[in-house]
N, C-alpha and C positions, 0 to 999 in steps of 0.2 A: 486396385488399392494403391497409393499412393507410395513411393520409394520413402523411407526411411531417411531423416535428415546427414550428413553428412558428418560425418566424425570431426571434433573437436581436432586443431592440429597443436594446441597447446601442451599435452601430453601425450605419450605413448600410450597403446592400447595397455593395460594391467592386466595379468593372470587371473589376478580376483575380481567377482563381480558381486554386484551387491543383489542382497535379497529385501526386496521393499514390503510391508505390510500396508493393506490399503484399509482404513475404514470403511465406517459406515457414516453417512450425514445428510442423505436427503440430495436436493438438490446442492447442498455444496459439496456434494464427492466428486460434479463435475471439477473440481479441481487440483481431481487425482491426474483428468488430463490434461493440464499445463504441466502438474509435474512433470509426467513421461514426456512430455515435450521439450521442458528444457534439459531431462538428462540426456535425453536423446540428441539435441544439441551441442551439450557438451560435450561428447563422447562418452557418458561414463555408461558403461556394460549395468545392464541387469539379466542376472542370471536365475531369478527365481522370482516368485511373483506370489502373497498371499491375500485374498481379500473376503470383504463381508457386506452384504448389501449393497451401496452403491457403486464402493470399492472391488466388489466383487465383478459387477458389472463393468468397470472401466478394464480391471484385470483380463475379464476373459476376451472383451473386443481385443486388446491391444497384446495380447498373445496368442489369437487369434489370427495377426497380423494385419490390423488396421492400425494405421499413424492415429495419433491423440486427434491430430486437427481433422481427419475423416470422420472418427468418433464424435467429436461436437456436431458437426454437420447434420450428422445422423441425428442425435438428439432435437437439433433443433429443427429439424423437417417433422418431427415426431410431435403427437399433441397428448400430450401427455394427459387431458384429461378426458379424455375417450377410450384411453387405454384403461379407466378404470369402470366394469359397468357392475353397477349393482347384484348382488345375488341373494343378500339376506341370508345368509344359510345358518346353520349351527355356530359354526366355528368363526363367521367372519362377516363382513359387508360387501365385502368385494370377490371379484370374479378375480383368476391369473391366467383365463383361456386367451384374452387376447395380446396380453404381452407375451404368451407363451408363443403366441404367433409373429408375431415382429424377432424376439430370439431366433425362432426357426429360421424365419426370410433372410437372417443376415447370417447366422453361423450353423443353420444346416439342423438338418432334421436326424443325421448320424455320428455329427461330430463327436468325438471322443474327447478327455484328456490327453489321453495319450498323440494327438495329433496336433497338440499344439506347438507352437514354435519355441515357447519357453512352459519352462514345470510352472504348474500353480496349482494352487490349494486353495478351498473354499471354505469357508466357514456357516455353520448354522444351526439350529437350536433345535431339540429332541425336548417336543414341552413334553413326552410320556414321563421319561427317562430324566429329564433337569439337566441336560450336560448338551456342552457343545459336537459337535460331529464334523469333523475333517472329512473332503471328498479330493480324491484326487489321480481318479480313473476312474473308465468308463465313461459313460454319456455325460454329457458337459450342460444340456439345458437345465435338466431333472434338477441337480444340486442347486445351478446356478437361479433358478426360479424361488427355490427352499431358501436359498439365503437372503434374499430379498422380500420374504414376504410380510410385512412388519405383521404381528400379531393383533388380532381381534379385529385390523382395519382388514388385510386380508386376508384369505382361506388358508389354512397350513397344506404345505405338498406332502401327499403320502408316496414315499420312497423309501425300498427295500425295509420295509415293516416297520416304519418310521414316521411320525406324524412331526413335520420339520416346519419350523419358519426362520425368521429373518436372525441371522446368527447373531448381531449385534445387541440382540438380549442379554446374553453372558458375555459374550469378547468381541467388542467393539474395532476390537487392534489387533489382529491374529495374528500375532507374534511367535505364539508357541510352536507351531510346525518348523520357524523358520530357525528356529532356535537348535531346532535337535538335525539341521542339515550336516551331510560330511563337510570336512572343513572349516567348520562354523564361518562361511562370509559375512563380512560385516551386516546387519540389521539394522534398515533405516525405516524407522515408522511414520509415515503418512497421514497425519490427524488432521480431520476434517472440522470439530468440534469447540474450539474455541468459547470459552465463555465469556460473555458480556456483561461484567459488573453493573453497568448500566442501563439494561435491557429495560423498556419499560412494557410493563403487562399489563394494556386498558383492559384486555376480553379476556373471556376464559379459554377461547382458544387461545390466546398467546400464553396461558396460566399451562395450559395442556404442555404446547409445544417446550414450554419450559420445565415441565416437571419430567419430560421422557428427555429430555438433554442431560440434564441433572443426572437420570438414574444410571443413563446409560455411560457417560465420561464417570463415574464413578470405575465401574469395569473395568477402565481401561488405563486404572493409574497405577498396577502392578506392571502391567506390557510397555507402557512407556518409558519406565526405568529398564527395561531389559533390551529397551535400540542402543545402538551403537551411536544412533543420532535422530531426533525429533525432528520432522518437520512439520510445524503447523503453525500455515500463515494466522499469523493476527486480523487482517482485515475481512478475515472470516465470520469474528463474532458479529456482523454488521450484518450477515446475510440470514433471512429466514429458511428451515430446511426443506420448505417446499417454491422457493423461487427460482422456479425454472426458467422464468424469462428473461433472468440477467445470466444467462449460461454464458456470456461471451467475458461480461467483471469476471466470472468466478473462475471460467479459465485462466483469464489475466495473473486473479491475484495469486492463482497454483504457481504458473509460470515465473513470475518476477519473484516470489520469493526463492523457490528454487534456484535461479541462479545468483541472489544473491550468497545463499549456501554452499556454491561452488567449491571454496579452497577448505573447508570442512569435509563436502565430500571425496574427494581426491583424497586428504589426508587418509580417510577410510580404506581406499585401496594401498596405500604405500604405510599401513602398518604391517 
């Protein structure tokens, strides 16, 4: 794995670190990993880590201890549409046996929560129940598969008597665990989701992808007044949330926004 970029020397390390909440948004949550790569540039500490769906998956690699720029790599050696194979079943259209085997290959077939190098929290949806479900011990695939699984495209994970999918159903912005931290450290939310006043919908798939954007940023307009600070690039709305083959733009525009957010986030540690 790759060394961790080198500490900013424009500030002192801070006591406080911050607690990030990652979305959820398809292929542009790849641009949760330009973020960690410019805070990690800058020096700024993250001390805690919350995510959901795609965010969740950027979360567990990169406290896992892979660098953001390893993580993209990885994706993009990945073909993403082989990882999905048909099943038909009850519940869904799709199979999650073989992305459950690509998690394995990289983060282990025993790995815990508790073994990662920073805390983090998973988010994801209890359709029995209607409520979201916090994970944040024990086995680290189970959950992180559950959070990911968007609903009716694929199968829900059954865990610990639990019929779970893609958290970002109810809390798009999983805020709330990081809320009730000791200390309360600052909360900076991570949105992926940007919306395009100008979008145009020739098809009904672009009608689809527009009506689960809609439902879902609805969720998440209670959690974004409760950061400390937003971030979410604007030239995000430009991307659709299955284009995985501009994963290198979408790091980009994580990246560059993020440090333009710099002397904001610093202020965050020296309140």
């Amino acid at each position: 794995m790759e060394p961790k970029a080198p500490l900013s020397t424009k500030h002192q390390a801070p006591s406080t670190k911050l607690a990030l909440a990652l979305s959820g948004g398809g292929a542009r949550g790849i641009a949760h990993l330009g973020v960690l790569a410019a805070l990690d540039e800058l020096g700024l500490p993250i001390g805690y880590l919350a995510g959901v769906s795609s965010g969740a998956i950027a979360g567990a690699f990169y406290a896992a201890g892979m660098s953001p720029r390893e993580i993209l790599r990885l994706l993009q050696a990945t073909n993403i549409v082989r990882l999905t194979r048909p099943v038909f079943g009850r519940h869904g259209l799709l199979g999650l046996t073989a992305i459950e085997a690509l998690l394995t290959r990289h983060l282990g077939t025993k790995l815990q929560f508790e073994d990662l190098r920073l805390p983090l929290v998973l988010a994801a949806t209890d359709l029995r129940a209607g409520e979201t479900v916090y994970f944040s011990a024990g086995p680290l695939v189970p959950p992180l598969l559950a959070s990911s699984a968007v609903p009716i495209l694929y199968r829900p994970v059954e865990y610990q008597g639990r019929l779970l999918v893609d958290g970002g159903l109810l809390e798009n912005l999983p805020v709330r665990p990081l809320l009730a931290l000791a200390g309360q450290p600052p909360v900076v939310g991570v949105h992926c989701n940007p919306l395009n006043p100008e979008a145009r919908l020739p098809t009904l798939r672009r009608v689809l992808e527009r009506t689960l954007q809609l439902a879902i940023n609805a969720n998440t307009r209670a959690s974004q007044q409760q950061c400390a600070l937003l971030l979410e690039p604007p030239a995000l709305r430009h991307f659709r949330p299955l284009g995985y083959r501009r994963a290198t733009e979408l790091f980009e525009v994580g990246y560059r926004h993020t440090l333009t957010q710099e002397a904001a986030l610093w202020a965050l540690l020296k309140k």
